[in-house]
Legacy VTK file of the C-alpha trace (Angstrom):
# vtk DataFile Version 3.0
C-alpha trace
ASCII
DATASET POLYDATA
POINTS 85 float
96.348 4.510 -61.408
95.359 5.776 -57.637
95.759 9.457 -58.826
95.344 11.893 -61.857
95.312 15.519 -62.560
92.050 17.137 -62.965
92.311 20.871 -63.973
88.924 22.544 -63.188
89.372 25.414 -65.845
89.809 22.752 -68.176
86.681 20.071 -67.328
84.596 22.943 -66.363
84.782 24.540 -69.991
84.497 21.283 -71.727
81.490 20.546 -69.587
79.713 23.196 -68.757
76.799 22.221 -71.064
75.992 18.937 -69.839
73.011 17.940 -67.976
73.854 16.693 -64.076
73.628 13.502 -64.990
75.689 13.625 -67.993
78.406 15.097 -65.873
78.227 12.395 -63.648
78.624 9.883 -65.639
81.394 11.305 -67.560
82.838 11.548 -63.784
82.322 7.948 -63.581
83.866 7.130 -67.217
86.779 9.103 -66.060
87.615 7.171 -62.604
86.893 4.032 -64.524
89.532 4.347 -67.349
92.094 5.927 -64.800
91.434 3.117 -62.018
91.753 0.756 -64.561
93.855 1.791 -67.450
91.862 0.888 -69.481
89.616 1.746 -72.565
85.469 1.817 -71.577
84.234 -1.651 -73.120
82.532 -0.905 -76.407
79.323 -3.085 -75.511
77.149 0.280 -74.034
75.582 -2.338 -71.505
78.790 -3.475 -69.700
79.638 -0.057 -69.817
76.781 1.427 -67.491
77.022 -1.541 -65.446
80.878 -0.451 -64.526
79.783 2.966 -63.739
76.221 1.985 -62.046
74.354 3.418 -64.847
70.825 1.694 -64.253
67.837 3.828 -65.123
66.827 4.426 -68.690
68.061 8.383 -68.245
71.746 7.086 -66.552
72.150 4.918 -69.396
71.206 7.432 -72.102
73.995 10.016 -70.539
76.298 7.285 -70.700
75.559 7.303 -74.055
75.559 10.134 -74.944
78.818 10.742 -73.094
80.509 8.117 -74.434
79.905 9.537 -77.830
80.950 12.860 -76.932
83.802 12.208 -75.515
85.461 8.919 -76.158
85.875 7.611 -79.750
85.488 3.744 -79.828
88.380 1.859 -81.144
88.192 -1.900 -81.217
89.190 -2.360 -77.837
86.576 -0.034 -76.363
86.118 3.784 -75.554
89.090 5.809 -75.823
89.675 8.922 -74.736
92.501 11.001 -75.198
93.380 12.572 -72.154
93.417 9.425 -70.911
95.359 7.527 -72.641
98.076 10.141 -72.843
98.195 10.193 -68.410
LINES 1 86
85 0 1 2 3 4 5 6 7 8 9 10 11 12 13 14 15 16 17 18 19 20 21 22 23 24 25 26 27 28 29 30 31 32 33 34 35 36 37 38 39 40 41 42 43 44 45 46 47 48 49 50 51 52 53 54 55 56 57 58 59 60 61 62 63 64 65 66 67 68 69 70 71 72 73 74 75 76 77 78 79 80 81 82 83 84
């Protein structure tokens, strides 16, 4: 998928509260499941790698990110936004 949707109203009050590099990486989880529609991979190590998550802070808001707002399924991260586009 080359192109998605992204209602500002909508991220910005499901976001507000997260640190800036929190918000990046959920940026980066985002592109990644729309480029390639597909789920995050549930090992957390592959998953910072795909989003260039490398420093011990990156990969703790991928984290804690990924918990947030994904729920793993045995196929990796979901999200439901996503999978509905």
């Amino acid at each position: 998928m080359n192109y998605y949707k992204h209602h500002i109203g909508d991220y910005d009050a499901a976001t507000a509260h997260l640190s800036w590099a929190e918000a990046a990486a959920y940026s980066r989880l985002l592109r990644l499941y729309y480029r390639s529609e597909q789920p995050i991979p549930a090992d957390l190590g592959q998953a910072c790698r795909l989003v260039r998550a490398a420093g011990k802070a990156e990969r703790q808001a991928v984290e804690t990110v990924l918990r947030e707002f994904f729920h793993l399924e045995a196929d990796g991260w979901h999200q439901k936004r996503c999978d509905e586009e």
